[in-house]
mmCIF file of the C-alpha atoms, coordinates in Angstrom:
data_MODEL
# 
_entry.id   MODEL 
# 
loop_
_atom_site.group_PDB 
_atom_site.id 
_atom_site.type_symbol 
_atom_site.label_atom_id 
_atom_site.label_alt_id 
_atom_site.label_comp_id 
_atom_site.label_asym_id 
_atom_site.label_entity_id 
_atom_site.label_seq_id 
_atom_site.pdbx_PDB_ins_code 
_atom_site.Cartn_x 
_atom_site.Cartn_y 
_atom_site.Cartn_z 
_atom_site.occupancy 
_atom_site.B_iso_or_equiv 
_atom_site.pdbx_formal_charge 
_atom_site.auth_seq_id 
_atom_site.auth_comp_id 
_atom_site.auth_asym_id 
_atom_site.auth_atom_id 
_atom_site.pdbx_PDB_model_num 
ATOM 1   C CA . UNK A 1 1   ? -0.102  13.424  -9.247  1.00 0.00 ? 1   UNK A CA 1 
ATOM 2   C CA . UNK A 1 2   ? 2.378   11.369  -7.228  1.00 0.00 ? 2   UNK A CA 1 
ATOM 3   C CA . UNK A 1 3   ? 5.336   11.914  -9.057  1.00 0.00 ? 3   UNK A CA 1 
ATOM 4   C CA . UNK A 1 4   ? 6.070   15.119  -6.532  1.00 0.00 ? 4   UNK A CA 1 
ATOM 5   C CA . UNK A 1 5   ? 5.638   12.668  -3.778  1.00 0.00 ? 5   UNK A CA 1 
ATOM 6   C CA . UNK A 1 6   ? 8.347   10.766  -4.632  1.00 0.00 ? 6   UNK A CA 1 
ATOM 7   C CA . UNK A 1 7   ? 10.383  13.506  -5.030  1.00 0.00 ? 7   UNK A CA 1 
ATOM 8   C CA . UNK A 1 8   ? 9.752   15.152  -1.200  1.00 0.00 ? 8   UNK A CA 1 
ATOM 9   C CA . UNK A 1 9   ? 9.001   11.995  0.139   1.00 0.00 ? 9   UNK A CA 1 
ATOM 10  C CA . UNK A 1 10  ? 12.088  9.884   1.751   1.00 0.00 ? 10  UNK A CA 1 
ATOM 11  C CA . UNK A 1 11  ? 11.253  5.757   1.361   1.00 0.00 ? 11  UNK A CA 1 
ATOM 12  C CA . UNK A 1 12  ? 11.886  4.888   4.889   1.00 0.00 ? 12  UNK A CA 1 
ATOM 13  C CA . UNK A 1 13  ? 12.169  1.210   5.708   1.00 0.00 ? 13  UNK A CA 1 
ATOM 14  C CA . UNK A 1 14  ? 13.655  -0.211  8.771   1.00 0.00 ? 14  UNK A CA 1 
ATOM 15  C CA . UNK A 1 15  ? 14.783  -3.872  8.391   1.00 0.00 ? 15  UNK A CA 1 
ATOM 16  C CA . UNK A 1 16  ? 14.427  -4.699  11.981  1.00 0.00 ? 16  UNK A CA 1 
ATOM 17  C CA . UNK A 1 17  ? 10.076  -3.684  11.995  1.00 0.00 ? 17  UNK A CA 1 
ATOM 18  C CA . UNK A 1 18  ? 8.393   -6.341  11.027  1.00 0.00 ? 18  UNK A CA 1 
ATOM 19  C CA . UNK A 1 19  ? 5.538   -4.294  9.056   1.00 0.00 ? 19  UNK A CA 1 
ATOM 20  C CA . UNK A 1 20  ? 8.115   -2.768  7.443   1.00 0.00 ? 20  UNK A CA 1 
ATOM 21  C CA . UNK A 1 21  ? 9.379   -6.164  6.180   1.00 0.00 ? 21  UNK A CA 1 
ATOM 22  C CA . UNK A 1 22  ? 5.595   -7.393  5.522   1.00 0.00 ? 22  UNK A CA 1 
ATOM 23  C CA . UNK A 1 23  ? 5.001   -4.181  3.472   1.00 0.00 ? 23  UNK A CA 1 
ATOM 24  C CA . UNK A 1 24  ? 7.652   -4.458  1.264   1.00 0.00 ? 24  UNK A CA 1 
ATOM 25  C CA . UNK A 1 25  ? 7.332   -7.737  0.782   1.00 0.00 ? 25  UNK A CA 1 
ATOM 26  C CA . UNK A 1 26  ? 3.429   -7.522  -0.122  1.00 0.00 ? 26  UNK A CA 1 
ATOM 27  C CA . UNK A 1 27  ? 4.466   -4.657  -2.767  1.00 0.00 ? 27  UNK A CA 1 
ATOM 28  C CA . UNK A 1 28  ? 6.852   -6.748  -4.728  1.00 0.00 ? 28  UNK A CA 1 
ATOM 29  C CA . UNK A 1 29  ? 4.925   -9.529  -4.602  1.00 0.00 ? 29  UNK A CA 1 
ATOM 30  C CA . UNK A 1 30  ? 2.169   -7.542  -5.823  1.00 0.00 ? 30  UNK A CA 1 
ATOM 31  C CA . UNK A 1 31  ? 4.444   -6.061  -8.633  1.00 0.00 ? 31  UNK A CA 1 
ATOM 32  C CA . UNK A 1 32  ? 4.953   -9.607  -9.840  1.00 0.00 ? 32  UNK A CA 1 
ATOM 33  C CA . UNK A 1 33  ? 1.074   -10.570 -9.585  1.00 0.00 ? 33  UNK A CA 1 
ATOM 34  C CA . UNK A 1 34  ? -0.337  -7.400  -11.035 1.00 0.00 ? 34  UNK A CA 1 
ATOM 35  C CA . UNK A 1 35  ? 2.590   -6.178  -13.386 1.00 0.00 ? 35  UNK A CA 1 
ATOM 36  C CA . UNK A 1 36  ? 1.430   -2.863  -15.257 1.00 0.00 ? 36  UNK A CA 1 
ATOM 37  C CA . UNK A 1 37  ? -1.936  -2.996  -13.627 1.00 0.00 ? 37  UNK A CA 1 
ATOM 38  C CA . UNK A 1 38  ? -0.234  -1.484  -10.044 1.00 0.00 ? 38  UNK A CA 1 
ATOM 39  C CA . UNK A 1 39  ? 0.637   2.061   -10.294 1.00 0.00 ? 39  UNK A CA 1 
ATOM 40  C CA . UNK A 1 40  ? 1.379   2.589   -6.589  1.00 0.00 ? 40  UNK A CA 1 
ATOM 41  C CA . UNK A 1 41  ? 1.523   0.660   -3.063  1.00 0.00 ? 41  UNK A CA 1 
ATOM 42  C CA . UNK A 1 42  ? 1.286   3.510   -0.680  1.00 0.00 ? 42  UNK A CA 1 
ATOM 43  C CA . UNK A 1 43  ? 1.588   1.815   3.566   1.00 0.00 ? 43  UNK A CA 1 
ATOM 44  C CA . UNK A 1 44  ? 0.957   3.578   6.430   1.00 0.00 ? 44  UNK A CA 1 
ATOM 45  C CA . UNK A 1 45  ? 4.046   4.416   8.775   1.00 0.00 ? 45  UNK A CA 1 
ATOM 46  C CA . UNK A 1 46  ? 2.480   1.795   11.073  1.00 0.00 ? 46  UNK A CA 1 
ATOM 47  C CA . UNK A 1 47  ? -0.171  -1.435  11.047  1.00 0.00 ? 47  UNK A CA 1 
ATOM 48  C CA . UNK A 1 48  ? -2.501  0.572   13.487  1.00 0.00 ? 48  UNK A CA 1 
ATOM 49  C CA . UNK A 1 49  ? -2.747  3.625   11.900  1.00 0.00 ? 49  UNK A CA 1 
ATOM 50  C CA . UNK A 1 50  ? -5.900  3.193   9.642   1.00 0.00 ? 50  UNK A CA 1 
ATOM 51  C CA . UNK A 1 51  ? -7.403  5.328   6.877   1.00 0.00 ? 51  UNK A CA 1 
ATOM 52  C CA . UNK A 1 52  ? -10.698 3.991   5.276   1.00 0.00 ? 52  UNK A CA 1 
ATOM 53  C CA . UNK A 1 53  ? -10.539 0.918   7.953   1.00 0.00 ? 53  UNK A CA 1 
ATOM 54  C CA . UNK A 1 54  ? -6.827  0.065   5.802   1.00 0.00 ? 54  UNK A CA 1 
ATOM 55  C CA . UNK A 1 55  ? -3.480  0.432   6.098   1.00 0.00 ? 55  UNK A CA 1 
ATOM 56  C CA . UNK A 1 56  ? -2.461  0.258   2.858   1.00 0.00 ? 56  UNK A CA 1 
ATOM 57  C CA . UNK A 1 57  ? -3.769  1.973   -0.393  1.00 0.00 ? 57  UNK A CA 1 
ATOM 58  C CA . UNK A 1 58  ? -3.101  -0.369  -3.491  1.00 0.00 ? 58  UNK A CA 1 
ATOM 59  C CA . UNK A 1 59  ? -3.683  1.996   -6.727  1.00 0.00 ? 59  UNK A CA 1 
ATOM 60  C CA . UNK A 1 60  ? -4.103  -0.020  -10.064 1.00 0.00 ? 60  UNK A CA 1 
ATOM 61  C CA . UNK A 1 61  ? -5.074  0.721   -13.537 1.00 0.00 ? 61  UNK A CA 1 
ATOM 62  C CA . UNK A 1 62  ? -7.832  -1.641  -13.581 1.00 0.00 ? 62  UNK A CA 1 
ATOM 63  C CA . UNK A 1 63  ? -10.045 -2.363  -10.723 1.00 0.00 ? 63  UNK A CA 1 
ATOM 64  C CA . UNK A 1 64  ? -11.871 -5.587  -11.495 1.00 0.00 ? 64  UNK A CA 1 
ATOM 65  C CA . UNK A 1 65  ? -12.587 -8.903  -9.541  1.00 0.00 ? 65  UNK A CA 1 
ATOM 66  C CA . UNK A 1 66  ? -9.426  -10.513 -11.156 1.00 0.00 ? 66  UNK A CA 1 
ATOM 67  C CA . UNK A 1 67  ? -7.107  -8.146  -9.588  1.00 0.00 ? 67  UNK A CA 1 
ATOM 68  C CA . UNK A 1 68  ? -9.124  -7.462  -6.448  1.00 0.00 ? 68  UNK A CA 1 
ATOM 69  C CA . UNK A 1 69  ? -8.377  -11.247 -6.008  1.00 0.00 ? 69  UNK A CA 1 
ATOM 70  C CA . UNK A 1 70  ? -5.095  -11.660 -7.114  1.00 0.00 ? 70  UNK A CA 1 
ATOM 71  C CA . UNK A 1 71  ? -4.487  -8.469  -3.911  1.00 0.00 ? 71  UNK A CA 1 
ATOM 72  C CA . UNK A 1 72  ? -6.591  -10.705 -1.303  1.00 0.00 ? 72  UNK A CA 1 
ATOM 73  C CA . UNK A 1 73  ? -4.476  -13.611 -2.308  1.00 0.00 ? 73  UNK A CA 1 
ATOM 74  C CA . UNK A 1 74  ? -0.812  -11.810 -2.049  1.00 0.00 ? 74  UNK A CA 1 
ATOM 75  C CA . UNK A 1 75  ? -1.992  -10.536 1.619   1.00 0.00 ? 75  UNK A CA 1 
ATOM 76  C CA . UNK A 1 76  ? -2.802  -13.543 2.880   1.00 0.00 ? 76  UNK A CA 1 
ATOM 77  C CA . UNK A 1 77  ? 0.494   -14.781 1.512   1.00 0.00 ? 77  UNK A CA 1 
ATOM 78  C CA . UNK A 1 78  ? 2.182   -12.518 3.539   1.00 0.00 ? 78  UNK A CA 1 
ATOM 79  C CA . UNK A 1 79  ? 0.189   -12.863 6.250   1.00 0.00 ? 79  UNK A CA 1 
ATOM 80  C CA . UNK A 1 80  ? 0.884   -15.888 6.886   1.00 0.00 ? 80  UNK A CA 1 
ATOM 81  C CA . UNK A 1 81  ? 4.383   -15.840 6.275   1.00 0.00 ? 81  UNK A CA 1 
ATOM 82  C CA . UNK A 1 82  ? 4.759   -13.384 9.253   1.00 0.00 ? 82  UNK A CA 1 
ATOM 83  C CA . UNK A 1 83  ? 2.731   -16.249 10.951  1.00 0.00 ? 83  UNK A CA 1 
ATOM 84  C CA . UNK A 1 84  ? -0.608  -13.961 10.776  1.00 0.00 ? 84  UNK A CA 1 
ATOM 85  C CA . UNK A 1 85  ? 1.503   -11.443 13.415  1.00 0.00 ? 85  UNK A CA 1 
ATOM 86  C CA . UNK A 1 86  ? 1.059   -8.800  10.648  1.00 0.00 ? 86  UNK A CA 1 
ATOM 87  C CA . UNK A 1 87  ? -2.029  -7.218  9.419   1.00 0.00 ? 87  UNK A CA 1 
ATOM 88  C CA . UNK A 1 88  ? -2.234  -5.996  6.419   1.00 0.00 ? 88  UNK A CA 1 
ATOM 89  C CA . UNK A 1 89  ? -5.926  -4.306  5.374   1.00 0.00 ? 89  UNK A CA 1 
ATOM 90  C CA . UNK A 1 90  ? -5.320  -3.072  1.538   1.00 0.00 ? 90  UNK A CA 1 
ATOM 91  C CA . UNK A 1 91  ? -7.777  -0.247  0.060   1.00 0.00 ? 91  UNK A CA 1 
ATOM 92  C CA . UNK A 1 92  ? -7.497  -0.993  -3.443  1.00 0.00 ? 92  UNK A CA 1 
ATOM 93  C CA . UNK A 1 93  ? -8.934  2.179   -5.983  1.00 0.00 ? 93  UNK A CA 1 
ATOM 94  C CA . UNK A 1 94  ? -7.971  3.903   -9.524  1.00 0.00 ? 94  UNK A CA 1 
ATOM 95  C CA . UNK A 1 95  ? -5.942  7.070   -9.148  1.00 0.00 ? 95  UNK A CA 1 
ATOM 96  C CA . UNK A 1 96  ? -8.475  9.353   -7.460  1.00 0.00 ? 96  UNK A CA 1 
ATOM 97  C CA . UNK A 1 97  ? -8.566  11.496  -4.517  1.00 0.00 ? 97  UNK A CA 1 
ATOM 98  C CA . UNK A 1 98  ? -8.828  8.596   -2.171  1.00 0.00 ? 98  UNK A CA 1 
ATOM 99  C CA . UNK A 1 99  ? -5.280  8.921   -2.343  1.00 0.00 ? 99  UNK A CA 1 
ATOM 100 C CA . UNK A 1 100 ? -4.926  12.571  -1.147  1.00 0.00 ? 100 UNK A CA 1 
ATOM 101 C CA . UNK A 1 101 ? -7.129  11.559  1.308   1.00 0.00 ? 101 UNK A CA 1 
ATOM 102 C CA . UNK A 1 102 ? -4.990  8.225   2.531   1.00 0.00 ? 102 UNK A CA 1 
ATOM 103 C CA . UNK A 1 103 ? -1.869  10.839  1.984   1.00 0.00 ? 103 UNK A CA 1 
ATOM 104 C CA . UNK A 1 104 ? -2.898  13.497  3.820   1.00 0.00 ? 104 UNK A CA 1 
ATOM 105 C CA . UNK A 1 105 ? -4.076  11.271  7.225   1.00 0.00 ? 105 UNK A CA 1 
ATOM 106 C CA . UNK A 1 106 ? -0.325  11.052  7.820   1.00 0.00 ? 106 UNK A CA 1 
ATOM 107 C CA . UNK A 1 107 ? 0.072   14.318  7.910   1.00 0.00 ? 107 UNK A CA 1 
ATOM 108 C CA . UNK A 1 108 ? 1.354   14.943  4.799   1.00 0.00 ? 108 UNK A CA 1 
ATOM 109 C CA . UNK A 1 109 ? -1.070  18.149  3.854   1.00 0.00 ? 109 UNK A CA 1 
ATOM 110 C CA . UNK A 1 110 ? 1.639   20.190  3.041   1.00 0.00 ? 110 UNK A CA 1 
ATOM 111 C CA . UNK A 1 111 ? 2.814   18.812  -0.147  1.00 0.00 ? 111 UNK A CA 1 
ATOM 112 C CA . UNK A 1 112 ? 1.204   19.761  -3.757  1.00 0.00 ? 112 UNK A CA 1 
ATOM 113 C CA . UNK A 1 113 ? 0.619   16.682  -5.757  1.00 0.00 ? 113 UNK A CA 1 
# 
């Protein structure tokens, strides 16, 4: 479904915005929490523009208490290493169309996933 996402869609990420920093650095952390269990961190363009109440969409394999913790736990990592100036509100779901929804609230109707 995403793969033609990645193809049209440029990875934009400006090392001087701090929620650009924040949401990279939440994703790899997240990688090294979650391993195969994340399939995709998808952030909005910016920490006010909310879908579902969120600002990020965190799709995993397995959606259980374990992993919904282990997400919780990376945020507030990051929070706080931004000195709680960033924040990051994480919708975490199985591949479903919660994501064309979260996609297509940035205006990103267009594209054929």
């Amino acid at each position: 479904m995403l793969r033609a996402l990645k193809k049209l869609l440029p990875l934009i990420i400006r090392p001087s915005e701090p929620w650009d920093m924040a949401v990279s650095l939440f994703a790899m952390r997240l990688r090294d929490r979650l391993g195969e269990k994340l399939r995709y961190v998808i952030a909005s363009p910016s920490e006010d523009l909310l879908v579902y109440d969120s600002n990020v969409l965190v799709v995993v394999n397995v959606e259980d208490f374990e992993v919904r913790k282990d997400v919780v736990e990376v945020e507030s990592e990051v929070e706080k290493e931004f000195s709680w100036k960033i924040g990051i509100s994480p919708l975490i779901t199985k591949e479903n169309n919660e994501i064309k929804l979260f996609i297509e609230a940035f205006g990103w109707k267009s594209i054929r996933y």
